[in-house]
C-alpha positions in Angstrom: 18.8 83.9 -31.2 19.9 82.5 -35.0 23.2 81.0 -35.2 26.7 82.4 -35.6 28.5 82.1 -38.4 32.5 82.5 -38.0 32.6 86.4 -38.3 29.8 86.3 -35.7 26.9 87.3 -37.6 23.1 85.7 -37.7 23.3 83.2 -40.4 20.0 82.2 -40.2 18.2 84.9 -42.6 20.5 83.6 -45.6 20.0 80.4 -45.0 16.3 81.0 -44.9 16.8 82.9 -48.2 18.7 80.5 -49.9 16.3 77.2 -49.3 13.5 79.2 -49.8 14.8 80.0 -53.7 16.1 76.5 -54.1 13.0 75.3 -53.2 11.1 77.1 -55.3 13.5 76.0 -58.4 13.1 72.8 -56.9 9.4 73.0 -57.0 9.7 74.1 -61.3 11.9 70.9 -61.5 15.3 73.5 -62.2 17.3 72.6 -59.2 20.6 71.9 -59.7 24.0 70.8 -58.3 25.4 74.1 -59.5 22.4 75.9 -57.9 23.2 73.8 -54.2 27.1 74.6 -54.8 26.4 78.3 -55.0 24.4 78.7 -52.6 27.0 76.5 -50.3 30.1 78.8 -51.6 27.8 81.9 -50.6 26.9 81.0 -47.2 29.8 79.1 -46.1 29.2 75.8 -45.5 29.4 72.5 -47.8 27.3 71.6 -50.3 26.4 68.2 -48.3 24.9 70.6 -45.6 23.0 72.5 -48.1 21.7 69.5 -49.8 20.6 68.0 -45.9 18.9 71.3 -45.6 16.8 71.3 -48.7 16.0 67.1 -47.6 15.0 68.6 -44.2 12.6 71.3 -45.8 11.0 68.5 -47.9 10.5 66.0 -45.3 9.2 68.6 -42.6 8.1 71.6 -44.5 10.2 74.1 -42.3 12.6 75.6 -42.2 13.5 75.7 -38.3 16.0 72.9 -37.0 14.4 71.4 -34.7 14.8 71.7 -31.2 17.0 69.0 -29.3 17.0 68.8 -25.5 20.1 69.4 -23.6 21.5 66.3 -21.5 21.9 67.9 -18.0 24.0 66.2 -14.9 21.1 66.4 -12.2 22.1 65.1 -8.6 20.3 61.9 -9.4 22.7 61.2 -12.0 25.6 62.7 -9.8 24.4 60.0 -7.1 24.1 57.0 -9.7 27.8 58.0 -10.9 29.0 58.2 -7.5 27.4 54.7 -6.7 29.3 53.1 -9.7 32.5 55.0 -8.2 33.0 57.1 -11.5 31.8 54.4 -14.1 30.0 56.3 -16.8 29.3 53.4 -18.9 27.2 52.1 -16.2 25.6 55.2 -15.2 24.6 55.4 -19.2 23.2 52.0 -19.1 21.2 53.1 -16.5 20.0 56.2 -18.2 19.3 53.9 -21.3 16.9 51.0 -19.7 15.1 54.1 -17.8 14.7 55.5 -21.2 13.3 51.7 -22.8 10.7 51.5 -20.0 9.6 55.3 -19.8 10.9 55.8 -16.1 12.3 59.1 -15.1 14.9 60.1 -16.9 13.8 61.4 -20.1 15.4 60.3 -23.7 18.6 58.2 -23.1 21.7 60.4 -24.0 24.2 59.0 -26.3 27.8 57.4 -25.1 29.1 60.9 -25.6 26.7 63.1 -24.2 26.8 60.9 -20.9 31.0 60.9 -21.1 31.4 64.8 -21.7 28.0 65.7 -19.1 29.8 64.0 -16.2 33.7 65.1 -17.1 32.6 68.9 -17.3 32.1 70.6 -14.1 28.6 71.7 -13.3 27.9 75.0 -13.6 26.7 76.8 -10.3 25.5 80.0 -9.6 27.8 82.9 -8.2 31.6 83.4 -8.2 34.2 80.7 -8.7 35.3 82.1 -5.1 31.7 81.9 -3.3 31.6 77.9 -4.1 
């Protein structure tokens, strides 16, 4: 699914739109700021986020963001967290060093990531009541 914009609509296909014809003035040498701030008024967003997205289509050559992994609380991390009674800082230094030496654990999440993953309640199947 492509991703909302404020009245709730797919904004993807204008964004496609819209880097694929600045690119192509890009690509005659004609791209200008005026060009990037139209295209920004049009779809909503800053001009610093169109100009990222033009950088992004040069350096990759797509289009696509690409896709970032989700941090998820897993009962490993649950245990580590109860362990250090609560202490997420530890629990992310944990996470980080497992990361450094490619144990299990995956990509070390940031500060935040690690903070917000283990102050949100996990989300279980079935009805607040059935828990």
């Amino acid at each position: 699914m492509g991703e909302q914009g404020p009245a709730g609509r797919d904004q993807r296909l204008p964004r496609e739109a819209a880097v694929r014809r600045l690119m192509g003035l890009d690509g005659e040498g004609r791209l200008t700021t005026g060009h990037v701030q139209l295209a920004a008024e049009g779809l909503g967003v800053s001009e610093r986020t169109v100009w990222r997205w033009i950088e992004a289509y040069r350096a990759r050559g797509e289009l696509d963001q690409r896709p970032r992994g989700r941090f998820e609380v897993t009962d490993q991390v649950r245990e580590r967290l109860a362990f250090w009674r609560g202490n997420v800082a530890a629990v992310h230094r944990e996470l980080a060093e497992a990361a450094k030496g490619g144990g299990p654990g995956g990509a070390e999440p940031s500060d935040a990531t690690a903070g917000c993953g283990t102050r949100r309640p996990a989300r279980r199947p079935g009805r607040p009541a059935q828990r």
